[in-house]
Backbone as numpy.savetxt, mean C-alpha at the origin, in Angstrom:
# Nx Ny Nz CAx CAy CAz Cx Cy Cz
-21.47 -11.55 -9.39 -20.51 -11.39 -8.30 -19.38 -10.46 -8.75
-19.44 -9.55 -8.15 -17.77 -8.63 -8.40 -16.77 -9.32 -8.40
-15.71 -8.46 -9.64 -14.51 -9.38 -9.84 -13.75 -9.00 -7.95
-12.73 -10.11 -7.89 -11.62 -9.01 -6.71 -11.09 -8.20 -7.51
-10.23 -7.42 -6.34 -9.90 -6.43 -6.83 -7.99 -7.28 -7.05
-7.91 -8.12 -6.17 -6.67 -9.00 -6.04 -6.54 -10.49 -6.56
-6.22 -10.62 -7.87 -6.09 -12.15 -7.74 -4.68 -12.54 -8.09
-3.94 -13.38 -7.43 -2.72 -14.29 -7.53 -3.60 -16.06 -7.38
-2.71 -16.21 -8.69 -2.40 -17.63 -8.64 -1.15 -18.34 -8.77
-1.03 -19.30 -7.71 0.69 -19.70 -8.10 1.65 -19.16 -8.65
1.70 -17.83 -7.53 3.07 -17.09 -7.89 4.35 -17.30 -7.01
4.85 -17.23 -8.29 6.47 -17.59 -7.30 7.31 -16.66 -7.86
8.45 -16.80 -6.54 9.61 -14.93 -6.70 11.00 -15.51 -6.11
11.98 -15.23 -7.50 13.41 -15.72 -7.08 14.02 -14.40 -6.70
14.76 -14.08 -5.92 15.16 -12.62 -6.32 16.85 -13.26 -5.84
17.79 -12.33 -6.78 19.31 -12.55 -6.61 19.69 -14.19 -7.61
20.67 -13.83 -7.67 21.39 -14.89 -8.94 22.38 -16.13 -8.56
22.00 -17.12 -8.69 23.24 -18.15 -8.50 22.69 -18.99 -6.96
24.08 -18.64 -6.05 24.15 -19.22 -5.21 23.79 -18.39 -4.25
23.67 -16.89 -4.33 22.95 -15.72 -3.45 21.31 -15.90 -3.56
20.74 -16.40 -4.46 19.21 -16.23 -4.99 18.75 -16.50 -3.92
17.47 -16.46 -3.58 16.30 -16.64 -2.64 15.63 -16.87 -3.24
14.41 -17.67 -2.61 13.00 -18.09 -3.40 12.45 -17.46 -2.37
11.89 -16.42 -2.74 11.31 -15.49 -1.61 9.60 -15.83 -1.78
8.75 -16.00 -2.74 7.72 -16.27 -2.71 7.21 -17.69 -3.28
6.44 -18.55 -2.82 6.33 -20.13 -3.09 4.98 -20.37 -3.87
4.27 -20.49 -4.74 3.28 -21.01 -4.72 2.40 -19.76 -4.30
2.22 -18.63 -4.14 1.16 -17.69 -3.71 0.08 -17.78 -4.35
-1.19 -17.53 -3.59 -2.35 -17.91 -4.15 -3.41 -16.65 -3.44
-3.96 -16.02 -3.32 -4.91 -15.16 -2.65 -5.99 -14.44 -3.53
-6.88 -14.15 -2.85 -8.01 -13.29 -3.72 -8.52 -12.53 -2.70
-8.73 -10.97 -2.98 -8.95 -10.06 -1.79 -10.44 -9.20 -2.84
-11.12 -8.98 -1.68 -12.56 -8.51 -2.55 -12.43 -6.89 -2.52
-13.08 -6.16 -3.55 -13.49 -4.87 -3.64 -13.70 -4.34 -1.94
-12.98 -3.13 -1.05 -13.53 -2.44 -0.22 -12.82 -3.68 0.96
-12.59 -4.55 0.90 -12.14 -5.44 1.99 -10.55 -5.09 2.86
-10.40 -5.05 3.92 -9.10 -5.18 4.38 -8.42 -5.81 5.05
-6.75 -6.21 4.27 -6.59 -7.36 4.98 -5.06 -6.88 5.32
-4.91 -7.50 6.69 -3.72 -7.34 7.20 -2.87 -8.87 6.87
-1.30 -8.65 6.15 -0.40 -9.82 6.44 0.54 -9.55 7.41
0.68 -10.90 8.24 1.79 -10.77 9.19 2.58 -12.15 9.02
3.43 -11.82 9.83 4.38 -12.99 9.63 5.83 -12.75 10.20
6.75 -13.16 10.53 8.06 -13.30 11.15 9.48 -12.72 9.62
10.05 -11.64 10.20 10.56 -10.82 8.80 11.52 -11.86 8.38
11.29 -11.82 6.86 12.05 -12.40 5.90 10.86 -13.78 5.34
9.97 -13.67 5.48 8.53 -14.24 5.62 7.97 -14.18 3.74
8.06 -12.73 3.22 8.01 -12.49 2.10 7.01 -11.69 2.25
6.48 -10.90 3.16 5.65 -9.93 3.50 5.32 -9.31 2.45
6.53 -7.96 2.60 6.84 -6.99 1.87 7.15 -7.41 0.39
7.59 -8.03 -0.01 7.90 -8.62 -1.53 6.55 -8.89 -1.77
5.76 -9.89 -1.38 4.16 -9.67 -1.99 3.46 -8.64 -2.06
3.83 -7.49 -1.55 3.25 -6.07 -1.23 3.88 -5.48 -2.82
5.28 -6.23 -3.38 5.58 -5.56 -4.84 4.97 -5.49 -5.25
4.75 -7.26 -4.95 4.33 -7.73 -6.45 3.05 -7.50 -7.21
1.89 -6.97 -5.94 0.71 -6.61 -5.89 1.00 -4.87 -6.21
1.94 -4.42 -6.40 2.06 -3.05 -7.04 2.53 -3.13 -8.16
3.23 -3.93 -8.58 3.92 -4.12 -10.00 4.89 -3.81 -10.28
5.68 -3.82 -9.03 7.32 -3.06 -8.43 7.99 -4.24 -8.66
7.48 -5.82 -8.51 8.41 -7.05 -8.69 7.97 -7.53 -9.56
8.58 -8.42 -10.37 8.00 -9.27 -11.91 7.95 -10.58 -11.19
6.88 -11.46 -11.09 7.30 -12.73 -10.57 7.69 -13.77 -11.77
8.31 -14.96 -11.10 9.18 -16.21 -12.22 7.69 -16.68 -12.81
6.75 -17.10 -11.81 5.51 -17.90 -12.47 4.21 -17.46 -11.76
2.93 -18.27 -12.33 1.70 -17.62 -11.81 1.20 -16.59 -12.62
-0.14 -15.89 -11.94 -0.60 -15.12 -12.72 -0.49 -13.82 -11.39
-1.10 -12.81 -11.86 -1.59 -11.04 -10.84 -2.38 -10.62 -11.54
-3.39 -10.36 -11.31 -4.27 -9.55 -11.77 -4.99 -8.65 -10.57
-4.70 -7.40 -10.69 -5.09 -6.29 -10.63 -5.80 -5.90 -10.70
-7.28 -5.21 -9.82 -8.27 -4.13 -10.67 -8.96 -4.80 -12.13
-8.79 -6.46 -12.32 -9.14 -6.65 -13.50 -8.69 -6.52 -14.28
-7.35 -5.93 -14.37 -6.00 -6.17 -15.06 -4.61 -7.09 -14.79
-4.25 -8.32 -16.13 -3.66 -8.83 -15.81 -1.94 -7.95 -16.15
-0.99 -8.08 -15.20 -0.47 -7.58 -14.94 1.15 -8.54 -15.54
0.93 -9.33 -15.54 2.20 -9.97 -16.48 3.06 -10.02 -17.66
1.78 -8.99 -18.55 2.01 -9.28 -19.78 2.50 -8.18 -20.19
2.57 -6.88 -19.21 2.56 -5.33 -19.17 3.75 -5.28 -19.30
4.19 -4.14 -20.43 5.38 -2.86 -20.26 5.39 -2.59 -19.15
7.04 -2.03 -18.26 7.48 -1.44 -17.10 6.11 0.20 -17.35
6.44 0.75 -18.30 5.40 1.70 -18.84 4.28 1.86 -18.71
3.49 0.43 -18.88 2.22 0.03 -18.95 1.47 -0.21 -17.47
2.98 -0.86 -16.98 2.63 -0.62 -15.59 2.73 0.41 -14.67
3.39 0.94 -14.92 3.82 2.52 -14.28 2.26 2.96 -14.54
1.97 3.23 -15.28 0.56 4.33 -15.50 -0.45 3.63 -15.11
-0.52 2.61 -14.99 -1.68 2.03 -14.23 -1.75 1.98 -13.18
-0.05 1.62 -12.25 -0.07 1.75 -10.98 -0.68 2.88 -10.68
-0.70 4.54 -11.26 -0.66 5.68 -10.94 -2.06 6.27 -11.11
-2.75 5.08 -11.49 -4.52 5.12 -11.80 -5.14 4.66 -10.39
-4.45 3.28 -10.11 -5.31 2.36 -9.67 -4.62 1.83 -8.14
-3.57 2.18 -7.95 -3.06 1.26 -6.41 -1.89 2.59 -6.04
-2.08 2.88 -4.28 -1.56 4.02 -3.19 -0.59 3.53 -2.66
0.41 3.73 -2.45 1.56 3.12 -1.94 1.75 3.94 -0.66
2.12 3.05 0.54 2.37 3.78 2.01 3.50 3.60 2.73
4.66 3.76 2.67 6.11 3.02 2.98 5.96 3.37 4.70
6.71 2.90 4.97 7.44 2.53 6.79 8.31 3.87 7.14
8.87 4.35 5.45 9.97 5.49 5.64 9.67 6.74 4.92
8.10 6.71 4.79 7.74 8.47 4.20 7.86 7.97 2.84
9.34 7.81 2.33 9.50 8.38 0.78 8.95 9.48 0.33
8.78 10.78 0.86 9.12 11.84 0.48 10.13 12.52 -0.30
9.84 13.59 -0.91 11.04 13.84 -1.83 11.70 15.15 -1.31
12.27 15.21 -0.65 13.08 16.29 0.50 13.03 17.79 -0.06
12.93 17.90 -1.42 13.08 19.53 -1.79 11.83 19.86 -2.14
10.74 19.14 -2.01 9.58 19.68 -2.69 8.63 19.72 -0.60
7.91 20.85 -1.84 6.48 20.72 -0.41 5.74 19.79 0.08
5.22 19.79 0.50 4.38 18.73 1.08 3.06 18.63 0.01
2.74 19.83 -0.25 1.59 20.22 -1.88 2.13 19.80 -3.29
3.45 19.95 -3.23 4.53 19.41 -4.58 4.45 17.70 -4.08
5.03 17.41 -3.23 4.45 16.02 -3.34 3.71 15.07 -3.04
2.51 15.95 -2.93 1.23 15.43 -3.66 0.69 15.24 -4.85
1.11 16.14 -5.14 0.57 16.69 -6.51 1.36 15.76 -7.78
2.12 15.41 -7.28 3.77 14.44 -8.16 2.55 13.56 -8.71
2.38 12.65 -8.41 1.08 11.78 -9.00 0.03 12.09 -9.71
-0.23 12.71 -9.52 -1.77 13.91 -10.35 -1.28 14.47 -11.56
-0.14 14.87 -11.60 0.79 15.55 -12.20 1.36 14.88 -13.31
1.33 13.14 -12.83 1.89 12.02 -13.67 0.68 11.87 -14.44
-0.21 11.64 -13.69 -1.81 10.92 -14.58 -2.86 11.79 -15.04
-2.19 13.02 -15.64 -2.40 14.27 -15.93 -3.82 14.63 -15.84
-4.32 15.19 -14.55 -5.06 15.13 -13.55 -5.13 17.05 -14.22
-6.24 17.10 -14.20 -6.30 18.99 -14.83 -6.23 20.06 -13.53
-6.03 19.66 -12.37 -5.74 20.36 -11.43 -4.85 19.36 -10.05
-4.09 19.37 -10.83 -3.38 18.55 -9.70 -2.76 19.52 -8.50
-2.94 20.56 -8.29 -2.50 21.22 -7.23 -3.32 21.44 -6.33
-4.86 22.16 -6.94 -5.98 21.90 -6.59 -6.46 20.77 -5.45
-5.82 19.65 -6.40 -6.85 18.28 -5.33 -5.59 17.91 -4.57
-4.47 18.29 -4.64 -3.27 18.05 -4.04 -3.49 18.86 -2.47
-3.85 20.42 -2.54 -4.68 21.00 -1.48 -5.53 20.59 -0.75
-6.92 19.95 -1.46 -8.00 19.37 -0.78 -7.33 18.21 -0.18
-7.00 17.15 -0.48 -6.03 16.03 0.00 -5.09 15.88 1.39
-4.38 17.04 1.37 -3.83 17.50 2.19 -4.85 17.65 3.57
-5.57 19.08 2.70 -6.69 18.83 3.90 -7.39 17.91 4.41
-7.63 16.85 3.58 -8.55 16.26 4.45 -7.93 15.32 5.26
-6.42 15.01 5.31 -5.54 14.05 6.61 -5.08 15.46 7.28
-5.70 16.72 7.22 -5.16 17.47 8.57 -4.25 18.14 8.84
-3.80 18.75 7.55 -2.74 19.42 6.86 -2.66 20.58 6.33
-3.97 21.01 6.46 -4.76 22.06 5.59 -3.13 23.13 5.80
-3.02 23.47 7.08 -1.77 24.70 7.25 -0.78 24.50 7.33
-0.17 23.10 6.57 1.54 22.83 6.13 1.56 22.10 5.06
0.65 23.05 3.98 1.12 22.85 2.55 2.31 23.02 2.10
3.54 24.51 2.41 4.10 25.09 1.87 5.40 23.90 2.98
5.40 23.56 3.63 6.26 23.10 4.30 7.18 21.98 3.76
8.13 21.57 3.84 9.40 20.91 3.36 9.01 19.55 4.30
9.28 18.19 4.00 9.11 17.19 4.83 10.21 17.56 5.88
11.44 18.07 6.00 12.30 18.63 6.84 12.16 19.18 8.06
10.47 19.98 7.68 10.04 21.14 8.63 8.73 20.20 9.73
8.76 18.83 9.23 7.38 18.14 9.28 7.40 17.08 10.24
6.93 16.62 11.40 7.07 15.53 12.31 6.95 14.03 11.47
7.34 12.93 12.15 7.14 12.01 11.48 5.66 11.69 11.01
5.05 12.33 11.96 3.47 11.74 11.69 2.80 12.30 10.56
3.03 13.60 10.73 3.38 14.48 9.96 3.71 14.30 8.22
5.06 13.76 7.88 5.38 13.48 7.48 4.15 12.21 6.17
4.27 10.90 7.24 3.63 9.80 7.11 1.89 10.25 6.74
1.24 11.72 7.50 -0.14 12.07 6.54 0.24 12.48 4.81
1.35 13.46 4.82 1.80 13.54 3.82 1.73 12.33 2.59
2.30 11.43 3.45 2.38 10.17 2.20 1.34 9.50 2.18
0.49 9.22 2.80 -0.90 8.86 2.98 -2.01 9.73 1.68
-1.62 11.41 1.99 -2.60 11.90 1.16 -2.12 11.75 -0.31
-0.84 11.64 -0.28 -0.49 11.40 -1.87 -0.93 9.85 -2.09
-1.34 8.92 -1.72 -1.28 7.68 -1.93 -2.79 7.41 -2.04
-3.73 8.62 -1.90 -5.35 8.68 -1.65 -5.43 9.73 -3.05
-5.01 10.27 -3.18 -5.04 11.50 -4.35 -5.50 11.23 -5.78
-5.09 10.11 -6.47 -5.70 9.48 -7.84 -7.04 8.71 -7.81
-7.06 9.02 -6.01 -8.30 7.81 -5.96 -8.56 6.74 -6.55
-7.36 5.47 -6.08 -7.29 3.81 -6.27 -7.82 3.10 -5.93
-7.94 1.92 -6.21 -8.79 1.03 -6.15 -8.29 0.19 -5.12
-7.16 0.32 -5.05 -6.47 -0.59 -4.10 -5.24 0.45 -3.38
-5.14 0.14 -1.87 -4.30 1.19 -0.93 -3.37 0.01 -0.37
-2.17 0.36 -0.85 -1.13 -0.76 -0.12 -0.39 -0.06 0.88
-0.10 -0.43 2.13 1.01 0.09 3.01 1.48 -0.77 3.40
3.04 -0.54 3.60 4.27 -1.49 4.01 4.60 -0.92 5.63
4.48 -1.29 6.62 4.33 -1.15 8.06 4.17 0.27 8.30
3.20 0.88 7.92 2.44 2.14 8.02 3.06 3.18 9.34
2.89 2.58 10.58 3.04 2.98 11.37 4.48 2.59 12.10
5.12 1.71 11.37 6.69 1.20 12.29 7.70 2.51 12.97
7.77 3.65 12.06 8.58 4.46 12.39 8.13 5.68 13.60
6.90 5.32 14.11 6.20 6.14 14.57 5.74 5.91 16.24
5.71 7.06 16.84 5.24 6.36 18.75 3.65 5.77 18.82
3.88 5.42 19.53 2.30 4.53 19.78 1.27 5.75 19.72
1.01 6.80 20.12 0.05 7.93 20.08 -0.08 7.96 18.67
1.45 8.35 17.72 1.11 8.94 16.47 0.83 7.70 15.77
0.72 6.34 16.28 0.95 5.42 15.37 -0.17 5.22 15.10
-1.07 5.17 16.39 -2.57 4.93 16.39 -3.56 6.37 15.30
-2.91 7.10 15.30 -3.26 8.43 14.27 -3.75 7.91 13.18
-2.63 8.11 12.29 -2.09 7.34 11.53 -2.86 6.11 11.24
-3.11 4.92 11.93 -3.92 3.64 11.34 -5.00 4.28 11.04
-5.86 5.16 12.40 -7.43 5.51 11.99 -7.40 6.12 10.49
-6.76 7.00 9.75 -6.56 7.95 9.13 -6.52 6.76 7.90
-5.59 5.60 8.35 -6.09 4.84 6.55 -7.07 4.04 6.74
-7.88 3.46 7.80 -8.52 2.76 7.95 -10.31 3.77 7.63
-10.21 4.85 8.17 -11.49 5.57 7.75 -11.07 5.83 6.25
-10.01 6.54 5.88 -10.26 6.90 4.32 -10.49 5.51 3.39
-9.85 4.51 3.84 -10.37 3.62 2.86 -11.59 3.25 3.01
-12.05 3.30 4.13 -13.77 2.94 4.03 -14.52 3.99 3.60
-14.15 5.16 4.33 -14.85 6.49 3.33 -14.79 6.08 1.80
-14.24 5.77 0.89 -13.89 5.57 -0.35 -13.80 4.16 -0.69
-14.17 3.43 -0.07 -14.52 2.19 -0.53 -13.50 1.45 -1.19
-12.60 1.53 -0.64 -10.84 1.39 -1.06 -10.95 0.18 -0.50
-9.61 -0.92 -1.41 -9.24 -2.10 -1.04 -7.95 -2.03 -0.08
-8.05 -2.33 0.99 -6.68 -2.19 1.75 -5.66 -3.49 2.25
-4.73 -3.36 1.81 -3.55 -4.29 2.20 -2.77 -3.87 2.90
-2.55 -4.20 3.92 -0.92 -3.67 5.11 -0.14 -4.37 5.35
0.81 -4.48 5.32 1.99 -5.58 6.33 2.39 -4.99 7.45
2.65 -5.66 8.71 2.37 -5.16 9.88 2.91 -6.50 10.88
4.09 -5.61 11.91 4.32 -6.60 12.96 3.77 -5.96 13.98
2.72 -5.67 14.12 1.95 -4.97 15.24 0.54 -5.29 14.86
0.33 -6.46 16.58 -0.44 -7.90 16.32 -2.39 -6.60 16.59
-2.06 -5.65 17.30 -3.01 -4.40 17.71 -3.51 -4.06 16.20
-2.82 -3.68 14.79 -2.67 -2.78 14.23 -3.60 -4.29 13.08
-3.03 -5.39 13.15 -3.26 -6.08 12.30 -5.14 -6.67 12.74
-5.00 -6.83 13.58 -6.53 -7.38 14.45 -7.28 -6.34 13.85
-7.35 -4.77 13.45 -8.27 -4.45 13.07 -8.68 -4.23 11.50
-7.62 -5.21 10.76 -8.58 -5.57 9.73 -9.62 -6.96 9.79
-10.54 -6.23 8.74 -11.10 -7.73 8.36 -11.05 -8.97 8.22
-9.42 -9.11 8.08 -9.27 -10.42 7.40 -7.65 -9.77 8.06
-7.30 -11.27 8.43 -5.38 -11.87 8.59 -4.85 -12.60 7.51
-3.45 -12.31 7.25 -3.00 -13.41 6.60 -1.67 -13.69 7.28
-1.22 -15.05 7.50 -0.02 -14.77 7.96 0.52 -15.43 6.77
2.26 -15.18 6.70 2.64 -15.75 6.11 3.83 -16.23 6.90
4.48 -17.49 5.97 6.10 -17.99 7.04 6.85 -18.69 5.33
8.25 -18.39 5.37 9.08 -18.63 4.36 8.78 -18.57 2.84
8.22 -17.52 2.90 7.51 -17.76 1.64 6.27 -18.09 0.85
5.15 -18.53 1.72 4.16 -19.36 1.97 3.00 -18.78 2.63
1.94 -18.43 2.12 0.57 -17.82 2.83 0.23 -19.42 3.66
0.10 -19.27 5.56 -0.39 -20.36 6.09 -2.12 -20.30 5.92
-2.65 -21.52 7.10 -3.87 -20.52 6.88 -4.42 -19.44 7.44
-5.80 -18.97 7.08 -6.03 -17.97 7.49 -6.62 -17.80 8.77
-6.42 -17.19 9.98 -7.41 -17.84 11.49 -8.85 -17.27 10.85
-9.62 -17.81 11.80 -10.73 -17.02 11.99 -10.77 -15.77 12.80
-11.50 -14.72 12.48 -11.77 -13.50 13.26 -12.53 -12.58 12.96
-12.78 -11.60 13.96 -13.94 -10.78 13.58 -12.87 -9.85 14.36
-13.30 -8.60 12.79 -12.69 -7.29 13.08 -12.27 -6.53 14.45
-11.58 -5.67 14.90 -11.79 -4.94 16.32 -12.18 -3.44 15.34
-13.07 -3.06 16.14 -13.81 -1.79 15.67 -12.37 -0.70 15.89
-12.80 0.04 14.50 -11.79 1.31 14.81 -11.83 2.34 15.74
């Protein structure tokens, strides 16, 4: 049986000190398989997005285990994790995160560039092209629509070719036309590539067409409903 590509056991997440702290994650427990996709939803302040870290290696949790790709992830240098993130898991923010002075080909290539990739400009090009970009390489995110924009961060987040594709409300900043773009665009590349996909998502449309739901509430994965995919 293949390992997942996701395993948490009894993880828990304090974040802030004293009498400000939060227990933002309780007890987390999940296992997500190779190529599978799963949408979490839940009511904000839920711990959505904070499990979306912690599954990148952006948050350290208090307890529990993460393992990664078959890597346990606790025991890692900030270092150790950095370069693995940059192997193995795509990050998709709500807000671009683009880097305003570089091209749209420069930041792509930023990643390739990190995981010293022998043509990172090269596949930074092809990349581009293949979310539909082919003729605003040279362009500034400045010069670039949001959607625009959001393929941009998409193709950099497909570019090391990971094992795992995380996006944090993919489509929130975007109109319903470009939003629907946009989902097809990670929903085919990760199946083209056999990618593990995670989203957080208050868009009940956007979440129905993964495989699998999770909701969560205060901290706490409830259970999971039953369902069968809506075709892309």
């Amino acid at each position: 049986m293949t390992e997942p590509v996701i395993t948490l056991k009894d993880v828990s997440l304090t974040l802030g000190d004293g009498a400000s702290s939060v227990h933002v994650l309780k007890h987390v427990s999940l296992e997500v398989a190779q190529g599978e996709a799963t949408g979490i939803v839940g009511p904000s302040g839920s711990g959505k997005s904070t499990l979306l870290m912690v599954l990148a290696g952006l948050e350290r949790v208090d307890s529990g285990t993460v393992r990664i790709a078959g890597e346990l992830l606790n025991d890692k240098s900030e270092d150790r994790i950095a370069a693995f993130r940059g192997r193995n898991i795509g990050i998709v923010f709500q807000s671009f995160h683009l880097i305003p002075n570089m091209t749209a080909l420069e930041n792509v290539a930023v990643p390739l560039e990190l995981s010293g990739h022998s043509d990172p400009f090269g596949a930074a090009e092809q990349e581009l092209a293949a979310v539909g970009l082919a003729d605003r390489v040279t362009h500034y995110p400045g010069e670039l629509s949001g959607g625009e924009q959001q393929r941009v961060a998409i193709a950099r987040a497909l570019a090391p070719n990971p094992r795992l594709l995380i996006a944090d409300e993919p489509t929130g900043n975007l109109d319903q036309a470009t939003g629907r773009q946009v989902a097809d665009l990670l929903f085919s590349k990760a199946t083209e590539r056999g990618m593990t996909l995670v989203l957080v998502t208050h868009d009940p449309a956007l979440a129905a067409r993964c495989a699998r739901q999770i909701s969560m509430r205060s901290g706490r994965i409830e259970a999971e409903p039953q369902q069968v995919a809506v075709p892309a």
